[in-house]
C-alpha positions as CSV (number, residue, x, y, z in Angstrom):
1,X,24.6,175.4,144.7
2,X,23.0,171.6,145.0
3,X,21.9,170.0,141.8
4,X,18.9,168.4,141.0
5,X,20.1,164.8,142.5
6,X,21.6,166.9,145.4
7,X,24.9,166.3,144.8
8,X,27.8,169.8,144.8
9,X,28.9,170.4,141.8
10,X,32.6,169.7,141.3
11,X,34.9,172.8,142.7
12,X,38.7,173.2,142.6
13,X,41.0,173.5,139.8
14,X,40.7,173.4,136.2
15,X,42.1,170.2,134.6
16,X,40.8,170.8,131.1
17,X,43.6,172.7,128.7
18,X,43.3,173.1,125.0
19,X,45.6,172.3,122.0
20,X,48.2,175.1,122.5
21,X,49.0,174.2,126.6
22,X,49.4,170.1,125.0
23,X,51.5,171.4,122.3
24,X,53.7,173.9,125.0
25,X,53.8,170.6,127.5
26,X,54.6,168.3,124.8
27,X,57.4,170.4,123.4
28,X,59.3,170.7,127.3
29,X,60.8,167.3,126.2
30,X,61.2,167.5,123.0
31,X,63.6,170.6,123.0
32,X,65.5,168.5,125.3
33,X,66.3,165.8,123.7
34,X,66.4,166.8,120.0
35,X,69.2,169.1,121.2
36,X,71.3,167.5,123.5
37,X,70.9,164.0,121.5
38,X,74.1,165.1,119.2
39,X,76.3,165.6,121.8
40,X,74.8,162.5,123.7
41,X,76.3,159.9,120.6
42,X,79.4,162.2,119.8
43,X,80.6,161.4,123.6
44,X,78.9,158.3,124.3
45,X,78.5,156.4,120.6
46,X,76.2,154.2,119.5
47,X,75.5,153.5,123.6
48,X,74.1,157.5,123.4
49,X,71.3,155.6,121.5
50,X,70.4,153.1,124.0
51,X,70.8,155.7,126.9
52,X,68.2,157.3,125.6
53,X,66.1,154.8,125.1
54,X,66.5,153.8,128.9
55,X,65.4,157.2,130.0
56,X,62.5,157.8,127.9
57,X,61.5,154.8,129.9
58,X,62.5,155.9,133.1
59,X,60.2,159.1,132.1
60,X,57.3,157.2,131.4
61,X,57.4,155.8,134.9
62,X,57.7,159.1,136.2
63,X,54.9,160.2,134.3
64,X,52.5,157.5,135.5
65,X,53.9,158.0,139.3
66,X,52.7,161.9,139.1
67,X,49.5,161.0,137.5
68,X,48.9,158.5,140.5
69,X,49.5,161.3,142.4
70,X,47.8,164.1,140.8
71,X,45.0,161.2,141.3
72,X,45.6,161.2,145.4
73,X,45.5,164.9,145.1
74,X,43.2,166.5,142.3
75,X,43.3,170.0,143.6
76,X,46.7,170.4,145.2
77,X,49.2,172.4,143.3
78,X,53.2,173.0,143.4
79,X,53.2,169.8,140.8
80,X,56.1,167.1,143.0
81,X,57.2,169.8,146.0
82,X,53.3,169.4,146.9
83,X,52.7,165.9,146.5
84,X,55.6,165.3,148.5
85,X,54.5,167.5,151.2
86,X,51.1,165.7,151.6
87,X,52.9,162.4,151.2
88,X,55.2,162.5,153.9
89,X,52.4,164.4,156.1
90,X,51.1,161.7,158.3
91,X,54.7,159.5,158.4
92,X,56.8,162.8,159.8
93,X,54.4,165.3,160.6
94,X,53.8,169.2,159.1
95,X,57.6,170.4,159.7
96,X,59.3,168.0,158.7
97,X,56.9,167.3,155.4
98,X,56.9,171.1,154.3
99,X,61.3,170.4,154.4
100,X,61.1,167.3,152.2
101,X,59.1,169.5,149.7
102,X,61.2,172.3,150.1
103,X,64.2,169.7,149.3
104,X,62.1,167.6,145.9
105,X,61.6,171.4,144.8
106,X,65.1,172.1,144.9
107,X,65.9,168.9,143.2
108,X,63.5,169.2,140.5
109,X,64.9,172.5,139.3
110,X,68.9,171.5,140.1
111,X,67.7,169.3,137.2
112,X,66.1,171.6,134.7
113,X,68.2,174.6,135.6
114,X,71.2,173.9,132.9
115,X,68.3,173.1,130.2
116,X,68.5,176.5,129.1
117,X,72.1,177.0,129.5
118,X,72.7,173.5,127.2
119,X,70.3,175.2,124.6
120,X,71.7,177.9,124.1
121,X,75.0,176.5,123.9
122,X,74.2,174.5,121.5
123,X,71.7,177.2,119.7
124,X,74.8,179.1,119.4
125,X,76.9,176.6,118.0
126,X,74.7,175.6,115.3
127,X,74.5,179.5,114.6
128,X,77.8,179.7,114.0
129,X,78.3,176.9,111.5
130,X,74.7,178.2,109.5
131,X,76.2,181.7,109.4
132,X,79.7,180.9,109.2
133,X,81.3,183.1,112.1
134,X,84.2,182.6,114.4
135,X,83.3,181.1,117.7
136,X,86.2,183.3,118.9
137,X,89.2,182.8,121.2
138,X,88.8,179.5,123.2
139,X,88.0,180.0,127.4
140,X,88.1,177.4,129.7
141,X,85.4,179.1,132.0
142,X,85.4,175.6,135.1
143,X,89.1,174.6,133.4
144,X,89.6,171.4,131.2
145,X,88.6,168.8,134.0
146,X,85.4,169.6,134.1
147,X,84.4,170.8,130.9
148,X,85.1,172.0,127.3
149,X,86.8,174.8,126.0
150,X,84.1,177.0,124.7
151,X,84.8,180.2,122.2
152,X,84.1,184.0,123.5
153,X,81.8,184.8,120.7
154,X,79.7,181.5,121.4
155,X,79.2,182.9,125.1
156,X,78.1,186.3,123.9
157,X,75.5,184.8,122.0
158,X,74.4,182.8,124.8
159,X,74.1,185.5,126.8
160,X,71.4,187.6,124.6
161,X,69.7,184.4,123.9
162,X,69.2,184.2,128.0
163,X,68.3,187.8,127.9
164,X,65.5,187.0,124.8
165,X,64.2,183.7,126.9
166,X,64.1,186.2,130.1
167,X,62.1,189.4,128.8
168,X,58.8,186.9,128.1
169,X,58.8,186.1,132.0
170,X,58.8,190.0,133.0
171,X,55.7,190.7,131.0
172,X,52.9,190.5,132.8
173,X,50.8,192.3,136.1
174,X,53.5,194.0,138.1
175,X,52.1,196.2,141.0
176,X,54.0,198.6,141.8
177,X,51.4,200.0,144.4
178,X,48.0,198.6,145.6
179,X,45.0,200.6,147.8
180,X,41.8,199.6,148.3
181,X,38.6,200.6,150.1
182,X,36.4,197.9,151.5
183,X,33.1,198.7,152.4
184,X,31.5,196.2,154.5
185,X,28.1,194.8,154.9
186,X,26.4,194.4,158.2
187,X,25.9,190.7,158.2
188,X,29.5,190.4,158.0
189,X,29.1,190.5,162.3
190,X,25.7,188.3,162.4
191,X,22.3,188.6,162.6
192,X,22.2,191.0,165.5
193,X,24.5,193.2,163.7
194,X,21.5,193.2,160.5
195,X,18.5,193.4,162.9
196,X,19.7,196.8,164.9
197,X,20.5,198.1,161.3
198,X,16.9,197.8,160.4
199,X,15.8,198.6,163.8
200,X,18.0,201.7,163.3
201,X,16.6,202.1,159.9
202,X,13.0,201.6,161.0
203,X,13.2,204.1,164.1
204,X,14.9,206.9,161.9
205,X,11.5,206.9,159.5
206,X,9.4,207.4,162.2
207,X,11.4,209.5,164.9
208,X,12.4,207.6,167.8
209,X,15.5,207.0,169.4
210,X,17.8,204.5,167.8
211,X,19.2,201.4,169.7
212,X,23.0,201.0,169.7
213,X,23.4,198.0,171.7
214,X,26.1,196.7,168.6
215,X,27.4,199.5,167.3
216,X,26.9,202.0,170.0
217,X,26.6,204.8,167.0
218,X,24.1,205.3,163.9
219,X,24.6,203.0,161.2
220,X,21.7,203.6,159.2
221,X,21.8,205.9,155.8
222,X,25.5,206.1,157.1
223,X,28.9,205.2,156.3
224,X,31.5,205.2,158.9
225,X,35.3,203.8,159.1
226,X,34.5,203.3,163.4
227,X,32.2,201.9,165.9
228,X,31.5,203.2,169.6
229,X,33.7,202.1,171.7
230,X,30.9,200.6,174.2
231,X,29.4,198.9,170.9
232,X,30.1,195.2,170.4
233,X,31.6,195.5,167.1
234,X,35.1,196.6,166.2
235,X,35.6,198.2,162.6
236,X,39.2,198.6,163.5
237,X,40.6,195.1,164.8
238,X,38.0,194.0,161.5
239,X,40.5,196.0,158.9
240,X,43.7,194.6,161.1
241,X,43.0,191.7,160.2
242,X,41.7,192.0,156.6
243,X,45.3,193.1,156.1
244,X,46.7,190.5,158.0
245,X,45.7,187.9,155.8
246,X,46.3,190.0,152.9
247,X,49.6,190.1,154.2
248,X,49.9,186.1,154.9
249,X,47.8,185.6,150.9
250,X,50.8,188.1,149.2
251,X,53.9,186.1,151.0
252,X,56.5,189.0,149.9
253,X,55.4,188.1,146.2
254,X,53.0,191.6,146.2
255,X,53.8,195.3,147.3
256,X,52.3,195.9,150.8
257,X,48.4,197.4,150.3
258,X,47.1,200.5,152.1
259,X,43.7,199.3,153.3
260,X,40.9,200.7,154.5
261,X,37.8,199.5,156.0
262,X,34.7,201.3,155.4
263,X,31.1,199.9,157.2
264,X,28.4,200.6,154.7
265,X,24.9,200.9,155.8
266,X,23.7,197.5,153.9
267,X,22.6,194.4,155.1
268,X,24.6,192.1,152.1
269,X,27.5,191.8,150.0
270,X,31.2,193.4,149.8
271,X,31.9,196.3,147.7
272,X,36.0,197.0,147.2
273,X,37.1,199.8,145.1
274,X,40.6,199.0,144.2
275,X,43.8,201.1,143.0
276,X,46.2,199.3,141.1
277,X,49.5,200.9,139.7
278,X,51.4,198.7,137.8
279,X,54.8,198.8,136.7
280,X,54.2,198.4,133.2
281,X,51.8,200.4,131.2
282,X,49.0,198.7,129.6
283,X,45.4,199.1,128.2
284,X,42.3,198.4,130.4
285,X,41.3,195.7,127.7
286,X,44.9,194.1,128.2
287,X,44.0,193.7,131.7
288,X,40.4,193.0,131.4
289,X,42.0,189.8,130.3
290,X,44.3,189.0,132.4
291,X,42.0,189.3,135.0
292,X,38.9,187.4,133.3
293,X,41.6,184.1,132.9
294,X,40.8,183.5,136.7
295,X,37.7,181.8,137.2
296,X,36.8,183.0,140.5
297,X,36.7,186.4,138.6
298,X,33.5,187.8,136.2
299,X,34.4,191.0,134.2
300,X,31.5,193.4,133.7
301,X,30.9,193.8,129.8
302,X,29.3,196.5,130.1
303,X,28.4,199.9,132.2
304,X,24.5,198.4,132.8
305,X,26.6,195.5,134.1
306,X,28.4,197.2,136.8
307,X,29.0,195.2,140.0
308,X,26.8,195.9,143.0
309,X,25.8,193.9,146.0
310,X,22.6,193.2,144.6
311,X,24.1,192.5,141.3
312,X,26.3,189.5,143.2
313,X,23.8,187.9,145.0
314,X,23.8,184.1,144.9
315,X,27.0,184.6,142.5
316,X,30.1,182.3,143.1
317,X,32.6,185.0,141.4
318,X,34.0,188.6,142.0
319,X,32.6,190.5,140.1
320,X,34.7,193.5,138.5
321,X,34.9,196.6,136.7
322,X,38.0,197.8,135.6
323,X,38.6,201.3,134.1
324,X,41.8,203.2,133.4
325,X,42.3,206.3,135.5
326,X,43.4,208.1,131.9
327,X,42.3,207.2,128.6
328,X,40.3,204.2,128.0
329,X,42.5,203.0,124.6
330,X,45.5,204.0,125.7
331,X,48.1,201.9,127.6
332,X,48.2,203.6,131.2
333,X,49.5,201.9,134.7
334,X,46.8,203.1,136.6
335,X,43.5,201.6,137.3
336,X,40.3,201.3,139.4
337,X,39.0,198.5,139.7
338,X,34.9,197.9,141.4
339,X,34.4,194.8,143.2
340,X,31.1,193.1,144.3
341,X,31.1,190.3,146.4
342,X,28.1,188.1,148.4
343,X,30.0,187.6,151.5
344,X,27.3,185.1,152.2
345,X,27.6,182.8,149.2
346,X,31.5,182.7,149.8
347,X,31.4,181.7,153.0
348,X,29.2,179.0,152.4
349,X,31.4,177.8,149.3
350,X,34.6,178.1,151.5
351,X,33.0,176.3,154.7
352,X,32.0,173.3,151.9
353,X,35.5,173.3,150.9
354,X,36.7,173.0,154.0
355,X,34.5,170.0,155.4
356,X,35.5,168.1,151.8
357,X,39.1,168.8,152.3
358,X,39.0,167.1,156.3
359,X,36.5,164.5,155.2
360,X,38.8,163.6,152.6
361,X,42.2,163.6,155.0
362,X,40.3,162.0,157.4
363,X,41.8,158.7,158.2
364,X,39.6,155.6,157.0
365,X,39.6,152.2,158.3
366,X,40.6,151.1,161.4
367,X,43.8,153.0,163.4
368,X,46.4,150.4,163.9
């Protein structure tokens, strides 16, 4: 949607956050080095001090590095791993770039993963000494060489301190299955797929035969999963490849969705009804929210609200009703979920994103 100077209005990402995501960024660090900062001096000295100081330096040159890169590349996620993919795009080509981000995001996380393990040790340690326990008998889990001799009790307790750290990350929207129903507007297949429905629609008011030249059956006042098979139009390679991409979107990360695609006797906008059953129970509110944190996503507040295809005209979100198959204030893990879309208006959005993302990675200047 143009404004009034006819400029787009800014799409992409968010890159607004409030106090709490400052505060939860903020503390990353600062759990870091207020607990490995003892053992720093006890095996380093007074040099622990200066060490430090070094790499807090070394971090705020890191820190300005990504934000000259989260510059380059306002709406490209996977924070380094991405950046170093686009980097190395136009020096080594596609392959070889997606590799070298596949490599920084190993290295990034070689480097965080024993932060938890270090806390925990040390959580447990302190725990000890507050509460006055016995570490227990003394293990030498990687021998003397390369590290410490480290009491059985003190392991236990790092173990159910993982365990606590671990159960936040399994809460959440886990699909256990997924089905949907797509019912699909005419202009989906262009305008000669819209004016044979109203020539369909006008010859069925006034009792003459029907022209099929697209569909090669009756589309009007009629839904129907297939076309003729002398018709232009194919309902079925349509739905094979509205799961394809599904298929491509879910990369292994979602359970694999039983689709089907229903042409509805409409000239605009996508209708879905949706089956979700989730592996952990919840209330419809509980996922209201989850789903209204996506900004491509509009919950309906209200039954008069419902989504329909006129209801998402001109609208840049999906607009959704969610209801629990069981009670409505009762945690279930089954839901329906209403979708209305303007096929139209998304398209239009996603062919604008499209010609700013090449115009942007077009080359500039002269090609030496």
């Amino acid at each position: 949607m143009a404004t009034t100077d006819g400029t787009l209005p800014e799409t992409g990402l968010r890159k607004d956050t409030n106090w709490w995501g400052a505060f939860v960024i903020g503390l990353a660090g600062t759990i870091l080095v207020t607990g490995i900062a003892p053992y720093v001096v006890q095996g380093t000295g007074a040099l622990g001090i200066i060490l430090i100081g070094v790499m807090t330096l070394a971090g705020c040159f890191l820190c300005l590095c990504l934000a000259e890169l989260a510059t380059m590349w306002p709406d490209r996620t996977g924070g380094i791993p991405g950046y170093a993919t686009e980097s190395f795009r136009p020096l080594v080509g596609n392959t070889a770039a997606r590799h070298i981000g596949g490599v920084s995001g190993w290295a990034y996380w070689l480097g965080w993963f024993p932060v938890a393990p270090i806390n925990v040790i040390l959580t447990a340690s302190y725990l000890a000494v507050l509460f006055n326990f016995s570490p227990g008998h003394l293990i030498s889990p990687v021998g003397t060489t390369w590290g410490t001799p480290i009491g059985v009790t003190i392991v236990l307790v790092c173990l159910a301190l993982l365990l606590i750290i671990f159960i936040p990350a399994w809460f959440g929207i886990r699909l256990g299955a997924a089905f949907a129903t797509v019912l699909e507007p005419a202009s989906e297949y262009g305008r000669g797929a819209m004016d044979e429905l109203h020539q369909q629609t006008v010859s069925l008011l006034s009792f003459q035969s029907l022209p099929k030249a697209m569909y090669d059956i009756q589309i009007a006042f009629n839904a129907t999963p297939t076309a003729g098979s002398d018709g232009k139009i194919d309902l079925q390679a349509t739905e094979a490849r509205i799961r394809r991409h599904y298929a491509l979107l879910a990369a292994g990360r979602l359970p694999a969705a039983a689709i089907q695609l229903v042409h509805a006797p409409v000239f605009h906008g996508h209708t879905m009804s949706i089956g979700l059953d989730l592996e952990r129970a919840m209330t419809a509110e509980q996922l209201r929210q989850l789903l209204a944190a996506n900004e491509h996503i509009e919950i309906a507040s209200s039954d008069e609200d419902a989504p329909s295809n006129l209801a998402a005209a001109g609208q840049e979100q999906l607009l959704v009703r969610v209801r629990s198959a069981e009670d409505e204030s009762t945690p279930a893990n089954r839901f329906w979920l209403w979708v209305a879309a303007d096929n139209l208006k998304l398209s239009a959005i996603n062919a604008v994103a499209c010609a700013m993302e090449m115009s942007r990675l077009r080359p500039h200047g002269q090609v030496q």
